[in-house]
PQR file with spaces between the fields and no chain letter, atoms N, CA, C, O and H, PARSE charges and radii, in Angstrom:
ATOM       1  N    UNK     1      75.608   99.776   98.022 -0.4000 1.5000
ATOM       2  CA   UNK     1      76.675   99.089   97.320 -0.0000 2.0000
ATOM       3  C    UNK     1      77.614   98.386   98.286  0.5500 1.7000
ATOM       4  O    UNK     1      78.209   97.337   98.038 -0.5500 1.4000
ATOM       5  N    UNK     2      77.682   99.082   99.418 -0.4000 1.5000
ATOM       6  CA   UNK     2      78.457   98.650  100.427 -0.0000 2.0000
ATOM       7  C    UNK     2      78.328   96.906  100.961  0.5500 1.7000
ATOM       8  O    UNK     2      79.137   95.984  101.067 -0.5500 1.4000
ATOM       9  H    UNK     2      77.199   99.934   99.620  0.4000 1.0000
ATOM      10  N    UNK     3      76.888   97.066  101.203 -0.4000 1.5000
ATOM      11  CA   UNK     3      76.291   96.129  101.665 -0.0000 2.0000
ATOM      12  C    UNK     3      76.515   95.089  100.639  0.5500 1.7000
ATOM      13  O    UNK     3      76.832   94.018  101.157 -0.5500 1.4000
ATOM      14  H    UNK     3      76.231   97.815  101.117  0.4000 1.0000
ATOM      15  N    UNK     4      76.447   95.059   99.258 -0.4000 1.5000
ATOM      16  CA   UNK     4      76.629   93.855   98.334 -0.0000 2.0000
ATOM      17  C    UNK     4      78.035   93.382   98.550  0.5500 1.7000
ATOM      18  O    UNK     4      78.346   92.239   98.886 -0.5500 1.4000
ATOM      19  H    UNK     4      76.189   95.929   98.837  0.4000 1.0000
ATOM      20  N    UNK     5      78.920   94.466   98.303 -0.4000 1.5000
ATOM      21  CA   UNK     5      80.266   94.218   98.413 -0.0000 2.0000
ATOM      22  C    UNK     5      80.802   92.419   99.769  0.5500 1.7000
ATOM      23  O    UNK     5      81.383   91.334   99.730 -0.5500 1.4000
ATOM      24  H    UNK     5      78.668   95.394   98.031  0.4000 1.0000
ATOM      25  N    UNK     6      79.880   93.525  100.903 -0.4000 1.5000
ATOM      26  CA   UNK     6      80.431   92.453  102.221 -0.0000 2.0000
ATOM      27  C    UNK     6      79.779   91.000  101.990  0.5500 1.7000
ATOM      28  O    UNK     6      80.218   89.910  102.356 -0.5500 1.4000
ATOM      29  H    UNK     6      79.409   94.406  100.934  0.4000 1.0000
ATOM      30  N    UNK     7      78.186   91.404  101.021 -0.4000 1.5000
ATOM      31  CA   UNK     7      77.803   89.843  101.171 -0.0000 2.0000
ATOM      32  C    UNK     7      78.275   88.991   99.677  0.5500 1.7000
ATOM      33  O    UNK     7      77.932   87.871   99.298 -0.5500 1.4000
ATOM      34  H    UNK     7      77.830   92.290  100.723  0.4000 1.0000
ATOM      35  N    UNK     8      79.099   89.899   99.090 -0.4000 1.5000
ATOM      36  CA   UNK     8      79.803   89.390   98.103 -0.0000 2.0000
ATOM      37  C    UNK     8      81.525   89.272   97.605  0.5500 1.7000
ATOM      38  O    UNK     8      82.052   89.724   96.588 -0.5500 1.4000
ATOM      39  H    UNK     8      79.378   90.808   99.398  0.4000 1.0000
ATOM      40  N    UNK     9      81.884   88.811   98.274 -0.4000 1.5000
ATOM      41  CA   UNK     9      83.625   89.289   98.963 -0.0000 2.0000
ATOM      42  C    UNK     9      83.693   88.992   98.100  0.5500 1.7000
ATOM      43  O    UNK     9      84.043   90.092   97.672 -0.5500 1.4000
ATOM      44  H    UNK     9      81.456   88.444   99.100  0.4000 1.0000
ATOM      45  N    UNK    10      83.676   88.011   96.697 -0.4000 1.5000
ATOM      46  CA   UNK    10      84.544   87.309   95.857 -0.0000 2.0000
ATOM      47  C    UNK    10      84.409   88.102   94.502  0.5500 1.7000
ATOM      48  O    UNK    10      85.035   87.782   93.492 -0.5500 1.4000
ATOM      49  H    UNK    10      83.392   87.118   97.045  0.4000 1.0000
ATOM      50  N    UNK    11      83.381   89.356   94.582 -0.4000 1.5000
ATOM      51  CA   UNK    11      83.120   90.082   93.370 -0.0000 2.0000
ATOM      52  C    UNK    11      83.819   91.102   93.166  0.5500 1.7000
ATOM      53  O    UNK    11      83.485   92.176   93.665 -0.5500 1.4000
ATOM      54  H    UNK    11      82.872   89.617   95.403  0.4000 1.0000
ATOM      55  N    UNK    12      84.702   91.005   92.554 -0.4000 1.5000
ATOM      56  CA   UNK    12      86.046   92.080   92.245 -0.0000 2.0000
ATOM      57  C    UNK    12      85.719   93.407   91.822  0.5500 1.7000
ATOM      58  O    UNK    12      86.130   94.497   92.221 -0.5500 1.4000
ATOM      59  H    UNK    12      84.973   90.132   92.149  0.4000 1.0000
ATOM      60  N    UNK    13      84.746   93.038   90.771 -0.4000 1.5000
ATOM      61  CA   UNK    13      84.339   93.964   90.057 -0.0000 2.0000
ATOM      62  C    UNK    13      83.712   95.398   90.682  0.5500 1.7000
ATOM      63  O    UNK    13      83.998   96.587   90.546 -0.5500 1.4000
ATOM      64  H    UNK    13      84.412   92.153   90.446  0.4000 1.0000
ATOM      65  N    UNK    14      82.579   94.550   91.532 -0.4000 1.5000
ATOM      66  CA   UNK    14      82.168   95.171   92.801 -0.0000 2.0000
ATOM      67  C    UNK    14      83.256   96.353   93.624  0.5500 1.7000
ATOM      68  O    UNK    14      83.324   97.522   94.004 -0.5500 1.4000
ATOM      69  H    UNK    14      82.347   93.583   91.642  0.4000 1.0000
ATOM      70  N    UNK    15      83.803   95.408   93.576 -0.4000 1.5000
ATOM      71  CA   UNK    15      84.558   96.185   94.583 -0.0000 2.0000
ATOM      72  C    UNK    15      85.415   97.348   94.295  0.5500 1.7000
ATOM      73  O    UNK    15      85.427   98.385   94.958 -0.5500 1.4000
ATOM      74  H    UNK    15      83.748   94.459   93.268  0.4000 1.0000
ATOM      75  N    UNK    16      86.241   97.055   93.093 -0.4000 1.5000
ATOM      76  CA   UNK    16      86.541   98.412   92.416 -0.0000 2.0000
ATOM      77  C    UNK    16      85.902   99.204   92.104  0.5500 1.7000
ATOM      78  O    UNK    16      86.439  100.298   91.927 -0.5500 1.4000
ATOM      79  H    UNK    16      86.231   96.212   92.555  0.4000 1.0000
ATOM      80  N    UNK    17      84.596   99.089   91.900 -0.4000 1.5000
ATOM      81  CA   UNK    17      83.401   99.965   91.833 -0.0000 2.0000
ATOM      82  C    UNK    17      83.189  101.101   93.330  0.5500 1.7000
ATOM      83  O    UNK    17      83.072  102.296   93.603 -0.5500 1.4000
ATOM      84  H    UNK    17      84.160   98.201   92.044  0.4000 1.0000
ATOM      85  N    UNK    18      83.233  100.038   93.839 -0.4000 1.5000
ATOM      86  CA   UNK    18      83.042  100.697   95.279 -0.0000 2.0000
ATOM      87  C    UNK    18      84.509  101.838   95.744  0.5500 1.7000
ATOM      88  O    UNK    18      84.327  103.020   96.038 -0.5500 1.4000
ATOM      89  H    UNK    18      83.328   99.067   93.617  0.4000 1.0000
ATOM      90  N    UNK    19      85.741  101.251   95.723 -0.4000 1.5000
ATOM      91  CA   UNK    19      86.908  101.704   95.708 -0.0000 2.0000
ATOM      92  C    UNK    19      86.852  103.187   95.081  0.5500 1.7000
ATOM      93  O    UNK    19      87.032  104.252   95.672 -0.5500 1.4000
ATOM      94  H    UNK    19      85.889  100.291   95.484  0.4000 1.0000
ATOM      95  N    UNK    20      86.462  102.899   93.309 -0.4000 1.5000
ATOM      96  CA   UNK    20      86.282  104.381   92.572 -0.0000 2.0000
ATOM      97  C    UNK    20      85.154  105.286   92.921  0.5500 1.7000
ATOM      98  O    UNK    20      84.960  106.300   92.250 -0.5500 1.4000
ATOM      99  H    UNK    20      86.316  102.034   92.829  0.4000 1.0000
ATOM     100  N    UNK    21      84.344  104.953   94.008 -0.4000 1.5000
ATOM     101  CA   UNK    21      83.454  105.772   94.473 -0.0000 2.0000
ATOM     102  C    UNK    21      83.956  106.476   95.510  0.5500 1.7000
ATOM     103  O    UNK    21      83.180  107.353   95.890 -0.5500 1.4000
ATOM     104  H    UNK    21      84.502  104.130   94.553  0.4000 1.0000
ATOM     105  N    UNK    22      84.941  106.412   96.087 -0.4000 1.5000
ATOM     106  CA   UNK    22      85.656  106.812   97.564 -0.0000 2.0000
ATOM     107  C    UNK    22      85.889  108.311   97.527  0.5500 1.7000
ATOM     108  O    UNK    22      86.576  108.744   96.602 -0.5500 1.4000
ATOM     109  H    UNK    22      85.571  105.700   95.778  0.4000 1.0000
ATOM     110  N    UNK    23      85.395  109.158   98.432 -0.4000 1.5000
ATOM     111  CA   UNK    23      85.922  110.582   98.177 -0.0000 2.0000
ATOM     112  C    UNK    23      87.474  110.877   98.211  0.5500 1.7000
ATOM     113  O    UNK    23      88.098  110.289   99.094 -0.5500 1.4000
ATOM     114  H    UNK    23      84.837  108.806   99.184  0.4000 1.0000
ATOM     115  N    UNK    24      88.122  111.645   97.434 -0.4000 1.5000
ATOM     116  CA   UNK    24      89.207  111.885   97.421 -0.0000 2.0000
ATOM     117  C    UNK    24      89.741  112.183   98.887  0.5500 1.7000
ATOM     118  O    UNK    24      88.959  112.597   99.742 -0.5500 1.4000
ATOM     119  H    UNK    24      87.615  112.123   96.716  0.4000 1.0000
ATOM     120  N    UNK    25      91.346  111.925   99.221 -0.4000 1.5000
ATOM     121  CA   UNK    25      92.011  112.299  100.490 -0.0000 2.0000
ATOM     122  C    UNK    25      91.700  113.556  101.188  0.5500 1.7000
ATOM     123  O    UNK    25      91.448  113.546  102.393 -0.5500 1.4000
ATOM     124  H    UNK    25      91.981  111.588   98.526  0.4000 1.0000
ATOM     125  N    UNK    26      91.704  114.707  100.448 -0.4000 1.5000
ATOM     126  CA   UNK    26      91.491  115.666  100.683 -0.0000 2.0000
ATOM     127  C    UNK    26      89.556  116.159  101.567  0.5500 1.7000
ATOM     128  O    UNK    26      89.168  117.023  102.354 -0.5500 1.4000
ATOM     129  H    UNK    26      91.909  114.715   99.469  0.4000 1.0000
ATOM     130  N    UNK    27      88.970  115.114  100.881 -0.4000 1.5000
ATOM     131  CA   UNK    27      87.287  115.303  101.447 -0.0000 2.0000
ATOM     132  C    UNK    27      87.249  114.249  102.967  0.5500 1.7000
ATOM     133  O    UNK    27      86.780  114.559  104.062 -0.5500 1.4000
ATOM     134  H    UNK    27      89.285  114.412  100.242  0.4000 1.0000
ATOM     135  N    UNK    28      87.851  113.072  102.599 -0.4000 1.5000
ATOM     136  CA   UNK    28      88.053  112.153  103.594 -0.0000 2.0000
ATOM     137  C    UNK    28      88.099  112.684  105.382  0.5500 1.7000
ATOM     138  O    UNK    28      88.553  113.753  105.788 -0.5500 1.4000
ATOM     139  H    UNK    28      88.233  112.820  101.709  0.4000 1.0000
ATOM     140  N    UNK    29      87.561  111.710  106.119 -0.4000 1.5000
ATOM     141  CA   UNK    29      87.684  111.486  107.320 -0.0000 2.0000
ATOM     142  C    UNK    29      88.659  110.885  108.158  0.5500 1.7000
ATOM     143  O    UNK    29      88.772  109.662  108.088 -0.5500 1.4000
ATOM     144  H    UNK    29      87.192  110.841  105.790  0.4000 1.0000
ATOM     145  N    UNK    30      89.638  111.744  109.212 -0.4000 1.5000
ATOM     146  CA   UNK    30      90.417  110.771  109.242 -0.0000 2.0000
ATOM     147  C    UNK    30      90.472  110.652  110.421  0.5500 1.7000
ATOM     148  O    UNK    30      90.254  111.672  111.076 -0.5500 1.4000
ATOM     149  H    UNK    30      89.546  112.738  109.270  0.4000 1.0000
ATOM     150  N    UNK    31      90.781  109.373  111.153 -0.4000 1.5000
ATOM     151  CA   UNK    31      90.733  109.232  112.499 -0.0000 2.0000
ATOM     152  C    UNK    31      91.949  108.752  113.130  0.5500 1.7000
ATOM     153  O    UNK    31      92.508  107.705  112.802 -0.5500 1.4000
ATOM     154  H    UNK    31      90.958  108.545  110.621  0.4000 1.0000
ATOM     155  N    UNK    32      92.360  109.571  114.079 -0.4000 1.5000
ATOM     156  CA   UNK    32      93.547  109.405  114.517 -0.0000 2.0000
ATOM     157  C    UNK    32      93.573  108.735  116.422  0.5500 1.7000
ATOM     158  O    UNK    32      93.916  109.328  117.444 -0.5500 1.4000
ATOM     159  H    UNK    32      91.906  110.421  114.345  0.4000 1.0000
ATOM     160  N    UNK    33      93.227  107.788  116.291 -0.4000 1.5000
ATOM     161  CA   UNK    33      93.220  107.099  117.509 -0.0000 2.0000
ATOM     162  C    UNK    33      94.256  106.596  117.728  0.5500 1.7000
ATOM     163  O    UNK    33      94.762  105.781  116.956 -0.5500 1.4000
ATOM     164  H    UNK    33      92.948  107.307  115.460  0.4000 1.0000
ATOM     165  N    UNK    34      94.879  107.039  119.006 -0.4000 1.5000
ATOM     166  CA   UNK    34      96.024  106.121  119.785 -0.0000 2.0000
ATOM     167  C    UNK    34      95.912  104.847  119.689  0.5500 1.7000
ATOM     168  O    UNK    34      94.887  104.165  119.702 -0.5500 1.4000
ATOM     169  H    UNK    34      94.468  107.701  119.633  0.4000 1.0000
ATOM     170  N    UNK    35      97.433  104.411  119.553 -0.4000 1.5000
ATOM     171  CA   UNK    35      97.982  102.680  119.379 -0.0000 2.0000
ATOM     172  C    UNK    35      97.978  102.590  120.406  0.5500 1.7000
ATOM     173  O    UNK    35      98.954  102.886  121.096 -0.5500 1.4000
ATOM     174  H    UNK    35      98.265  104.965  119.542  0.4000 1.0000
ATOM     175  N    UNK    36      96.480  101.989  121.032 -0.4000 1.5000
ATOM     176  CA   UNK    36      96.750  101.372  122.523 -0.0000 2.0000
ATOM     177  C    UNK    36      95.215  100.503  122.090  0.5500 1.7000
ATOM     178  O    UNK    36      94.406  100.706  121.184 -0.5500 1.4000
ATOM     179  H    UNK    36      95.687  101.749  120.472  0.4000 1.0000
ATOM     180  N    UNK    37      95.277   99.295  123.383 -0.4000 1.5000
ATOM     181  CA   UNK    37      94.288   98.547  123.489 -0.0000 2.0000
ATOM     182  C    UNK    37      92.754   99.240  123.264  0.5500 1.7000
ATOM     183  O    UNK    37      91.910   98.732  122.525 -0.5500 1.4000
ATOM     184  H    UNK    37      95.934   99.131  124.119  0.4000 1.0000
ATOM     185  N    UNK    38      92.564  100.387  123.969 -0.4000 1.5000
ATOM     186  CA   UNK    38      91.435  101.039  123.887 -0.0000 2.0000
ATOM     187  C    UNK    38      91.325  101.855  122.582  0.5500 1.7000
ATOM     188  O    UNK    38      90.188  101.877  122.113 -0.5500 1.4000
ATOM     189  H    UNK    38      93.250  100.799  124.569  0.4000 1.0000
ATOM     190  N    UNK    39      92.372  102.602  121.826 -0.4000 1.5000
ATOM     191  CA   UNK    39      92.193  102.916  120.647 -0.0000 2.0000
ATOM     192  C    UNK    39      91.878  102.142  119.305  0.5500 1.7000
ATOM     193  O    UNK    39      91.496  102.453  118.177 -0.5500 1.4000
ATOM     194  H    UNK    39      93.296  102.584  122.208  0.4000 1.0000
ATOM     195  N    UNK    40      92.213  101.020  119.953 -0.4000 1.5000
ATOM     196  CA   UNK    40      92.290  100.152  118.780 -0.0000 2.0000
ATOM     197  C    UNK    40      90.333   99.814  118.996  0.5500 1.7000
ATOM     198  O    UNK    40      89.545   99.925  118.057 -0.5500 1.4000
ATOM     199  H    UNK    40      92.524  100.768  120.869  0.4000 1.0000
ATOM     200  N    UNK    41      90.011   99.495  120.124 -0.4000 1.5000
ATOM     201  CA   UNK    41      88.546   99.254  120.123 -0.0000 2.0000
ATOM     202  C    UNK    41      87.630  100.482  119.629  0.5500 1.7000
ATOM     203  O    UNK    41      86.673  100.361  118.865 -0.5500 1.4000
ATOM     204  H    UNK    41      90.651   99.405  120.887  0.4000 1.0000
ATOM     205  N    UNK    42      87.939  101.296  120.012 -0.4000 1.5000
ATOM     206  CA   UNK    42      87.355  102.803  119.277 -0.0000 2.0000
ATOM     207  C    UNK    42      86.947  103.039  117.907  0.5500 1.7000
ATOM     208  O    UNK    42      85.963  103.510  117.337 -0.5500 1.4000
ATOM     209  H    UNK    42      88.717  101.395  120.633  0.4000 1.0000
ATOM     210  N    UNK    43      88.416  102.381  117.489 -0.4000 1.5000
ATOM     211  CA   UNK    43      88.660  102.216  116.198 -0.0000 2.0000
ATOM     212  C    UNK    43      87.309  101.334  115.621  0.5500 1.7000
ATOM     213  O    UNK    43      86.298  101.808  115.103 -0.5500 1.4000
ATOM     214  H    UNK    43      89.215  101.998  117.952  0.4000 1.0000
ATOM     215  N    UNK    44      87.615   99.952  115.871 -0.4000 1.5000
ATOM     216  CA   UNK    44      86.833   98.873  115.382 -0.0000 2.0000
ATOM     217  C    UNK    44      85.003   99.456  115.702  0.5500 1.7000
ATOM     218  O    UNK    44      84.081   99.075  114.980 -0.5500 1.4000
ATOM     219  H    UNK    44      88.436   99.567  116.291  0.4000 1.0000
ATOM     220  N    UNK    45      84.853  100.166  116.596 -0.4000 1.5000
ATOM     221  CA   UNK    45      83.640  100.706  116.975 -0.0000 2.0000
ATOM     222  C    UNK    45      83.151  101.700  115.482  0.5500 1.7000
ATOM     223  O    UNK    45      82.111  101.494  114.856 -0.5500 1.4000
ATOM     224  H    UNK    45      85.602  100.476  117.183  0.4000 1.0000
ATOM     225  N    UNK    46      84.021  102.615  115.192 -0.4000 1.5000
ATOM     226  CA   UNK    46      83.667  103.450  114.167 -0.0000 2.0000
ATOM     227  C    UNK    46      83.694  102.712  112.811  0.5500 1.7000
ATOM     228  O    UNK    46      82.945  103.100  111.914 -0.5500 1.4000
ATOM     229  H    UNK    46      84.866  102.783  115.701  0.4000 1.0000
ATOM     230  N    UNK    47      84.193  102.081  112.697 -0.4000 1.5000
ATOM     231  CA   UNK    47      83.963  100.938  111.602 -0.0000 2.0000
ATOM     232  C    UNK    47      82.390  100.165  111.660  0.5500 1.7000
ATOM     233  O    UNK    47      81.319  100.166  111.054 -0.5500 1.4000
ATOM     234  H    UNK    47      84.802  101.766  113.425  0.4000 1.0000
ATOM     235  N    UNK    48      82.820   99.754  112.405 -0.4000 1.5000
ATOM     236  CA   UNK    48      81.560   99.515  112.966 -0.0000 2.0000
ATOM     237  C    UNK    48      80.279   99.951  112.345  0.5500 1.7000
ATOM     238  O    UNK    48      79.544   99.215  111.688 -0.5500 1.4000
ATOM     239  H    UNK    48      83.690   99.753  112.897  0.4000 1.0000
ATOM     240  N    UNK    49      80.077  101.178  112.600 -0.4000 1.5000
ATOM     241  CA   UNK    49      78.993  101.706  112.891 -0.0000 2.0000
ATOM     242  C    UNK    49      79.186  102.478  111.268  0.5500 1.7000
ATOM     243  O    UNK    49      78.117  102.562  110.665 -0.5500 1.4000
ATOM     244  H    UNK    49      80.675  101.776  113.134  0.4000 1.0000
ATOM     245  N    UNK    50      80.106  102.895  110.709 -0.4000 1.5000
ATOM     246  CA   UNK    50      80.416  103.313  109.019 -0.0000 2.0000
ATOM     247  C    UNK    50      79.592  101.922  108.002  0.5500 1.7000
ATOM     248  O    UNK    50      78.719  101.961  107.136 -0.5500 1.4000
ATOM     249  H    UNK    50      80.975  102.827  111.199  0.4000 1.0000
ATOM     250  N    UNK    51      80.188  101.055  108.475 -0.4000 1.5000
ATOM     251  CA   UNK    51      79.520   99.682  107.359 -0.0000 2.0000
ATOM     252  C    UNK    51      78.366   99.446  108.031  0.5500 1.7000
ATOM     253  O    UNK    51      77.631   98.985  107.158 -0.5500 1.4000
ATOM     254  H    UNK    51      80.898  101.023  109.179  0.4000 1.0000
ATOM     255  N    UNK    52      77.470   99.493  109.521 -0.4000 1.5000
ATOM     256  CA   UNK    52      75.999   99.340  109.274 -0.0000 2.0000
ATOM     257  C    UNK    52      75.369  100.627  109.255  0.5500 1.7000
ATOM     258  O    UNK    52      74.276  100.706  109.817 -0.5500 1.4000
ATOM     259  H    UNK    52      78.067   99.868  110.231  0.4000 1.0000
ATOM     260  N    UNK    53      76.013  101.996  108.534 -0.4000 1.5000
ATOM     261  CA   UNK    53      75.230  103.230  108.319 -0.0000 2.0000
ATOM     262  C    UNK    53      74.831  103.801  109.242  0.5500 1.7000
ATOM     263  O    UNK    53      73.878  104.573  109.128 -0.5500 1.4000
ATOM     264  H    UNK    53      76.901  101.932  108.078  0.4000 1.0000
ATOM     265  N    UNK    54      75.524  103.557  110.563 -0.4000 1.5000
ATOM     266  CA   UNK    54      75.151  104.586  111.392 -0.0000 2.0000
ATOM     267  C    UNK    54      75.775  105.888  111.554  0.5500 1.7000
ATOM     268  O    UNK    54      75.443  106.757  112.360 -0.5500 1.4000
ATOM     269  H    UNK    54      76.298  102.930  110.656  0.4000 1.0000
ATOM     270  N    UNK    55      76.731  105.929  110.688 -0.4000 1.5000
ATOM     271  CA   UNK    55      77.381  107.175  110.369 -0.0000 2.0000
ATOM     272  C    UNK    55      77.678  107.921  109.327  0.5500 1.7000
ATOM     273  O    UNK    55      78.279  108.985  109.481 -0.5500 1.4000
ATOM     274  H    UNK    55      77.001  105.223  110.033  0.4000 1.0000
């Protein structure tokens, strides 16, 4: 679903779909990387790798 979402930015519908699928705060992952140049790349790395399923 993920994957439609990105190759479909303009589908709303989609996307709240996707949104109401989200595990609650409590199940969630949270990543707490330092506000610095290198945290911020860390950051973008785990993203990264969450939207092409490597994680």
């Amino acid at each position: 679903m993920s994957s439609y979402v990105l190759a479909h930015r303009d589908d709303e519908e989609a996307f709240e779909v996707l949104i109401a699928r989200r595990s609650p705060d409590s199940e969630a992952t949270w990543y707490n990387f330092p506000y610095t140049e290198e945290g911020q790349r860390q950051m973008q790395e785990v993203f990264r790798r969450k939207i092409n399923g490597e994680l």
